[in-house]
N, C-alpha and C positions, 0 to 999 in steps of 0.2 A: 313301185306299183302300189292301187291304194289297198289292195286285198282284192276282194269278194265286189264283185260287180253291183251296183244300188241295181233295185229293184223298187222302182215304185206303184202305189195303185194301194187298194183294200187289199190287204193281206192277210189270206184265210189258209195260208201253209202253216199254222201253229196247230189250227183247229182240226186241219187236214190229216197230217202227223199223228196227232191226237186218236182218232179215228183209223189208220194203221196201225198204230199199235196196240188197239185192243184187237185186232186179227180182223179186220175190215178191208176189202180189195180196195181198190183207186177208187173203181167207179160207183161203188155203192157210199164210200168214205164221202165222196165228192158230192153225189147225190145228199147228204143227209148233211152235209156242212152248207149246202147252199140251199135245201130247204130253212135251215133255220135263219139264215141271213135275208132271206126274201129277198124279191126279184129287183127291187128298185137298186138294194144295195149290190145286189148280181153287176148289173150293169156297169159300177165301178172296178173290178177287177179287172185293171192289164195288168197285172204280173203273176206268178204264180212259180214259187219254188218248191220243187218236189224233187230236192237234191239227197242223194245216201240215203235213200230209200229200200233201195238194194233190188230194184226193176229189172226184170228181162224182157217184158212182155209188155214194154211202154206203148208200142201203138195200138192193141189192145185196150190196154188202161187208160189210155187219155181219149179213145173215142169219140166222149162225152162231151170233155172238157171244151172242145170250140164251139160244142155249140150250144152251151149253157155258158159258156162265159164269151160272148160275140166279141169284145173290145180286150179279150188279150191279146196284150203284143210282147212284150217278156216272159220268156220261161226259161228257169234252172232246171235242168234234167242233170247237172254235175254229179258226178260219182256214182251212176246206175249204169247198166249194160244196155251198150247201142249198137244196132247191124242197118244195113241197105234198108231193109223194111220199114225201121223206123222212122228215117231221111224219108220214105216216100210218102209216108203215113204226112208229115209235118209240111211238106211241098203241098199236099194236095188240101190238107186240113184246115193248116194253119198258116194260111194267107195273109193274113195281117201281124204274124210276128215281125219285130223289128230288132229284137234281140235275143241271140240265143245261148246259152251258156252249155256247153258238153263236157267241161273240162273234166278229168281225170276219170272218166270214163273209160270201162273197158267194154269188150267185144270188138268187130270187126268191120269195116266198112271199105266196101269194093275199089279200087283203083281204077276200074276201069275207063276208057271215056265213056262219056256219058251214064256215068253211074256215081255211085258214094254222095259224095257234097255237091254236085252236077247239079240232082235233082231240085236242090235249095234255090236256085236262079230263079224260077217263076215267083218266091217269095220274098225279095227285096229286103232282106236282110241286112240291117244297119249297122252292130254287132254281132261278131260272132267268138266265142272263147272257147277255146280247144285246148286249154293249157293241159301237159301233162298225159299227154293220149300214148302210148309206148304203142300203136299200131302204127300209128301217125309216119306217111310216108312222104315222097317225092311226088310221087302220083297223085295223092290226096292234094298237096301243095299245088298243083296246076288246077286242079279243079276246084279250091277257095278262090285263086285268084279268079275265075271267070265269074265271082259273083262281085258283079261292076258296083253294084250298089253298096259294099262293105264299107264303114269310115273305122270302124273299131276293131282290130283284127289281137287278139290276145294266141302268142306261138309260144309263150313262158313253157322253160323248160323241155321242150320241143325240140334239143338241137340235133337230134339224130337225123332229121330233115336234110342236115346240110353237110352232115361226114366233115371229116377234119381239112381236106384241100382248101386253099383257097382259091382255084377255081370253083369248086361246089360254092363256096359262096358267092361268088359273082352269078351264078346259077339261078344259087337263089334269088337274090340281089333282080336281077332280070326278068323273074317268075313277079314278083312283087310289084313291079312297074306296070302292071296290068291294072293293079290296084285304083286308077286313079279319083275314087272318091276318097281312099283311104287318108284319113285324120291321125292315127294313132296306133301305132306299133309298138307290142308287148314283146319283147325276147327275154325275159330277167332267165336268168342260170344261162344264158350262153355263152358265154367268156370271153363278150368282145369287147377289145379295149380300143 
């Protein structure tokens, strides 16, 4: 695996950062990093990493951010706290993502049908990385796969998914064939040989 997923576009998460850590929320942070870039260079920002932040209250804090930056389609949320609210928040918001990175995030997200990662289907998500999620279930795992548009599915370190049987793997295995845009499959720490 090559690490950390590229992220490309103008990149204003240094400045952003910057602007948290003098005790600044997102959305005012956000505000005053893209007044000073001006609107033309607005326009260039699809990506945007706001990873180990230490967020609970991201759909909240990101309110803003779709629609002062129209043309993002990448965003790292990796390593801050995610629940149901905030899947709905990113379905309804953020329509034009095409990649989205959650890995090793905690908090909790719904199993149920039509709930958790369900709601991401209206957004046509190209990538998606979940590496590392210890909430991370079987139920979660049927609900990736109905988002048909996936090519990049990142499960690293994820194998509680699949319990040690090897029928649970053929399970999985089966869950995954739904997949069929799918380009590329992440398992690193699984211990399949």
């Amino acid at each position: 695996r090559g690490g950390t997923p590229s992220f490309e576009g103008l990149d204003i998460s240094r400045d952003l950062k910057e602007q948290l850590n003098a005790g600044y929320n997102l959305s005012y942070a956000l505000s005053v990093v893209l007044e000073e870039i001006g609107e033309t260079k607005r326009a260039a920002i699809t990506s945007l990493d706001l990873s180990n932040l230490g967020l609970s209250t991201l759909e909240q804090d990101l309110f803003g951010v779709f629609s002062k930056c129209e043309n993002l389609t990448e965003l790292n949320l990796s390593g801050n706290e995610i629940n149901d609210a905030l899947l709905i928040f990113l379905a309804e918001k953020g329509k034009q993502l095409t990649k989205l990175n959650l890995s090793g995030c905690e908090g909790s997200i719904s199993g149920d049908f039509l709930g958790g990662f369900d709601v991401l289907e209206s957004i046509g998500l190209e990538a998606l990385y979940v590496e590392n999620l210890l909430f991370l279930k079987e139920a979660h795992l049927i609900q990736i796969c109905r988002l048909k548009t996936l090519r990049t599915l990142d499960l690293s370190r994820d194998k509680s998914l699949m319990g040690d049987s090897e029928d649970a793997f053929e399970d999985f295995c089966y869950q995954l064939k739904a997949l069929e845009a799918l380009t590329s499959l992440m398992l690193v720490d699984w211990g399949l040989t």
